[in-house]
N, C-alpha and C positions, 0 to 999 in steps of 0.2 A: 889185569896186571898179574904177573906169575909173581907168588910167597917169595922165590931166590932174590925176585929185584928189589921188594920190600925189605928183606933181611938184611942184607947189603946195604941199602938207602940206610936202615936204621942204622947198623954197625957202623958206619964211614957219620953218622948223626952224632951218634955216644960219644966216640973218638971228637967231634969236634972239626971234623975235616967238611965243614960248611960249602967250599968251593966248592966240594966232588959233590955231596948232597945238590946244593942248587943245579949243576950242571945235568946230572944222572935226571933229577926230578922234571926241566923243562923239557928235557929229550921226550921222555913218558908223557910228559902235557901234550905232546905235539899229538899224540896219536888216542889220548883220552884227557881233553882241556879240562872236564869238570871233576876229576878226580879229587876227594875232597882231602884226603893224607897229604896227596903230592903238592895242591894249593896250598896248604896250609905251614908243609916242609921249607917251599919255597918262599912263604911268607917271612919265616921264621932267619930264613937266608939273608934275607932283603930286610928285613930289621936291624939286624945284629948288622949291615952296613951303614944304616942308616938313611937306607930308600926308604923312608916311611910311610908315600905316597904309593911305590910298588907292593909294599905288604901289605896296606891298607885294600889295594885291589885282590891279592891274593886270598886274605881271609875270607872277605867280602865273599869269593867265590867261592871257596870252600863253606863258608854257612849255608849258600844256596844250594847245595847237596848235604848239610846237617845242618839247621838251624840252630840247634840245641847244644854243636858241640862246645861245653864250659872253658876250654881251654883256649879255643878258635876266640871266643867273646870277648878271654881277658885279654889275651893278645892284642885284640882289634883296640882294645879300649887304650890300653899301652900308647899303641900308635897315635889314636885323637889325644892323651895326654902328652907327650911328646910335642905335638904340633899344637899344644895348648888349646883344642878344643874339648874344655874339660865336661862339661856338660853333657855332651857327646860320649866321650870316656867314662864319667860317671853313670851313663847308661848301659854299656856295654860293660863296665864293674859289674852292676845291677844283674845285669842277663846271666854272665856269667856266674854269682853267686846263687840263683833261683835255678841255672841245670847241674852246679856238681856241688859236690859235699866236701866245699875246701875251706871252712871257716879263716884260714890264713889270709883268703884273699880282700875280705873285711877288713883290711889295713890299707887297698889301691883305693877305696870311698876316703 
């Protein structure tokens, strides 16, 4: 994936223009499915609508190209509380707080 489309994606992200992100982002899945920015972009799309089932898929697949990422975990965990699988959520809190260095997020436990 070319830096201009990721800049873009980001900028039209910051701004808040979630449509153009989601939209721009499955175009790019189409031609690299495992991309783990653009799953995790599109997750991020699909939450804030309240597909929380489609983000829960998107994270998912973006962890399977970064396991680790802390951000990607607390997200997922978000979604299993949302749909009150808190157990669940309380593990992906866990993941997430053991890869970044975000003591804040010791308040989603």
């Amino acid at each position: 994936m070319e830096s201009d489309v990721l800049e873009q994606l980001k900028s039209h992200f910051q701004q808040g223009n979630l449509a153009q992100v989601e939209k721009m982002a499955l175009e790019y899945l189409k031609v690299e499915p495992d991309h783990p920015l653009l799953n995790k972009m599109v997750g991020i799309c699909l939450s804030q609508r309240q597909d929380l089932q489609g983000a829960k898929e998107r994270f998912t697949n973006a962890l399977r190209a970064e396991p680790n990422d802390g951000d990607c975990l607390n997200n997922l965990g978000f979604c299993y509380l949302f749909t009150h699988d808190y157990l669940r959520a309380a593990d992906y809190f866990l993941q997430a707080l053991s890869q970044a260095d975000k003591p804040e997020w010791q308040c989603n436990l």
